[in-house]
C-alpha positions as protocol buffer text, in pm:
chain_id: "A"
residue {
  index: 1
  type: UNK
  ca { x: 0 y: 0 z: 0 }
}
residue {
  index: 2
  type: UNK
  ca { x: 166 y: 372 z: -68 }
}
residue {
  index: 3
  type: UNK
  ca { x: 80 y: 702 z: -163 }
}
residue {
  index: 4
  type: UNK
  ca { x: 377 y: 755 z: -337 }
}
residue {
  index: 5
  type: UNK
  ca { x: 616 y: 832 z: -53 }
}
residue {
  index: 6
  type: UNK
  ca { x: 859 y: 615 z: 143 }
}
residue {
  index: 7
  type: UNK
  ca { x: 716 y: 704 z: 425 }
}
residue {
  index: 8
  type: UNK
  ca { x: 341 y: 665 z: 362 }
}
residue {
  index: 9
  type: UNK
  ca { x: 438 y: 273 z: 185 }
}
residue {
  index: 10
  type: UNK
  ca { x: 377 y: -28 z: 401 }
}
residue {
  index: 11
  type: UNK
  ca { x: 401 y: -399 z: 287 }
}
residue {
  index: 12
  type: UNK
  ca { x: 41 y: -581 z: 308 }
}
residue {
  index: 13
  type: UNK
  ca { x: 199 y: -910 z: 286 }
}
residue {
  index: 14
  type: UNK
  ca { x: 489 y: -1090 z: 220 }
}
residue {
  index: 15
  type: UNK
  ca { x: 589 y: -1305 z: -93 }
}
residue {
  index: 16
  type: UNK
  ca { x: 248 y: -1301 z: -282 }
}
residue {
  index: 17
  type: UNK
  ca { x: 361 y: -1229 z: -584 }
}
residue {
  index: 18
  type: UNK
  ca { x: 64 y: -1030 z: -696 }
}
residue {
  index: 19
  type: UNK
  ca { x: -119 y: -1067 z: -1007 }
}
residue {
  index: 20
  type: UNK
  ca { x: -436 y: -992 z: -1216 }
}
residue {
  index: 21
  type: UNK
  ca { x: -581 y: -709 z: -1019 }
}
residue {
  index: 22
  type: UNK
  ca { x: -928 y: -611 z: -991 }
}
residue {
  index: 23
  type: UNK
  ca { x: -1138 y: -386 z: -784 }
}
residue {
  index: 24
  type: UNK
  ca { x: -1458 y: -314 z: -634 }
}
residue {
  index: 25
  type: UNK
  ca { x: -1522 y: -59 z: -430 }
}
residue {
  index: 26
  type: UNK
  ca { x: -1288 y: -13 z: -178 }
}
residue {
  index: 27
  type: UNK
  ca { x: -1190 y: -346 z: -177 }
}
residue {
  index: 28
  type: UNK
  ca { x: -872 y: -483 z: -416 }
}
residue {
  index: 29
  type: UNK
  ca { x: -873 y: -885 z: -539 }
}
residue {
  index: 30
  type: UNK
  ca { x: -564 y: -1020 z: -726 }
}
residue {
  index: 31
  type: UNK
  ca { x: -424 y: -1376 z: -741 }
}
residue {
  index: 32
  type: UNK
  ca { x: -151 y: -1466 z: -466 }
}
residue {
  index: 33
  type: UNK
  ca { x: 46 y: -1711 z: -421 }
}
residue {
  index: 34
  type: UNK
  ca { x: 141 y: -1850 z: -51 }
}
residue {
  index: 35
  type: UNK
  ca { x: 153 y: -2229 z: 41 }
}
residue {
  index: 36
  type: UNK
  ca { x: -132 y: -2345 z: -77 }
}
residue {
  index: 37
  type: UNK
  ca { x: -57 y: -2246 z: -409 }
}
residue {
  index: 38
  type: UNK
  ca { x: -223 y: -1954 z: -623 }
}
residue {
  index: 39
  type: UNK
  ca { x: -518 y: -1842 z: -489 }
}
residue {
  index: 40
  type: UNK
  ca { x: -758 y: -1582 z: -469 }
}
residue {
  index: 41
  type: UNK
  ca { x: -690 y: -1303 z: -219 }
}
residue {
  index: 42
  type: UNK
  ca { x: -875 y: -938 z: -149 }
}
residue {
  index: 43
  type: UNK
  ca { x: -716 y: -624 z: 58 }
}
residue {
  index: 44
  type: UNK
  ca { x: -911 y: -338 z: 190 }
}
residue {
  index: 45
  type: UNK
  ca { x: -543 y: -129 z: 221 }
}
residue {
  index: 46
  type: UNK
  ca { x: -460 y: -279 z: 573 }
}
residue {
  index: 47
  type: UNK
  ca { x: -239 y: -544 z: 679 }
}
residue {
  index: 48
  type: UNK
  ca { x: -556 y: -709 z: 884 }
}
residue {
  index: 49
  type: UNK
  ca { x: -778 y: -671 z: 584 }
}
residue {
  index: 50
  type: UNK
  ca { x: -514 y: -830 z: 318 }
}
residue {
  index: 51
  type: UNK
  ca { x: -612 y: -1174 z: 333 }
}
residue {
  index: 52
  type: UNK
  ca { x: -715 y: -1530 z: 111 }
}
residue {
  index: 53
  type: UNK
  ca { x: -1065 y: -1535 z: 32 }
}
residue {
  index: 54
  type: UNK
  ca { x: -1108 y: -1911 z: 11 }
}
residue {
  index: 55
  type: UNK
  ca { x: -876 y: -2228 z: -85 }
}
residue {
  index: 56
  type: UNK
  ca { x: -1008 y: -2321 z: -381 }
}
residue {
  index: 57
  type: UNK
  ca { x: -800 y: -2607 z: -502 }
}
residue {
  index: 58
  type: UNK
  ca { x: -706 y: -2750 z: -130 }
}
residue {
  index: 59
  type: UNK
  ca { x: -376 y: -2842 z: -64 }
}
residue {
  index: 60
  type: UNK
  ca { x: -56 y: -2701 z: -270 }
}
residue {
  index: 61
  type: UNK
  ca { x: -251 y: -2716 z: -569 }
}
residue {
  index: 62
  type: UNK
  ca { x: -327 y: -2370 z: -691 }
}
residue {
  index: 63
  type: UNK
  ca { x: -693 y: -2257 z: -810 }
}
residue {
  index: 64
  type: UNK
  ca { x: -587 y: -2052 z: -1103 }
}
């Protein structure tokens, strides 16, 4: 999350690897990838709101 300073930048989470962003509201989804393999995720701009939203393909499988 930033708003284009150093200071005002903050990590959300570590080693998701971020990709195909969409959003609604103020709410951000994108595909991340943790242990379980790829899967879908949503932030609200916090680090408690930056989360999976389900599991999809259980295991280290990834949902893609």
């Amino acid at each position: 999350m930033s708003d284009g300073t150093v200071a005002g930048t903050i990590q959300l989470a570590e080693g998701l690897a971020p990709t195909d962003l969409a959003t609604t509201g103020t709410s951000v989804y994108f595909t991340g990838q943790d242990a379980n393999g790829r899967e879908p995720w949503v932030t609200d701009g916090t680090v408690s709101g930056t989360h999976v939203v389900a599991d999809l393909s259980p295991g280290s499988t990834s949902s893609d």
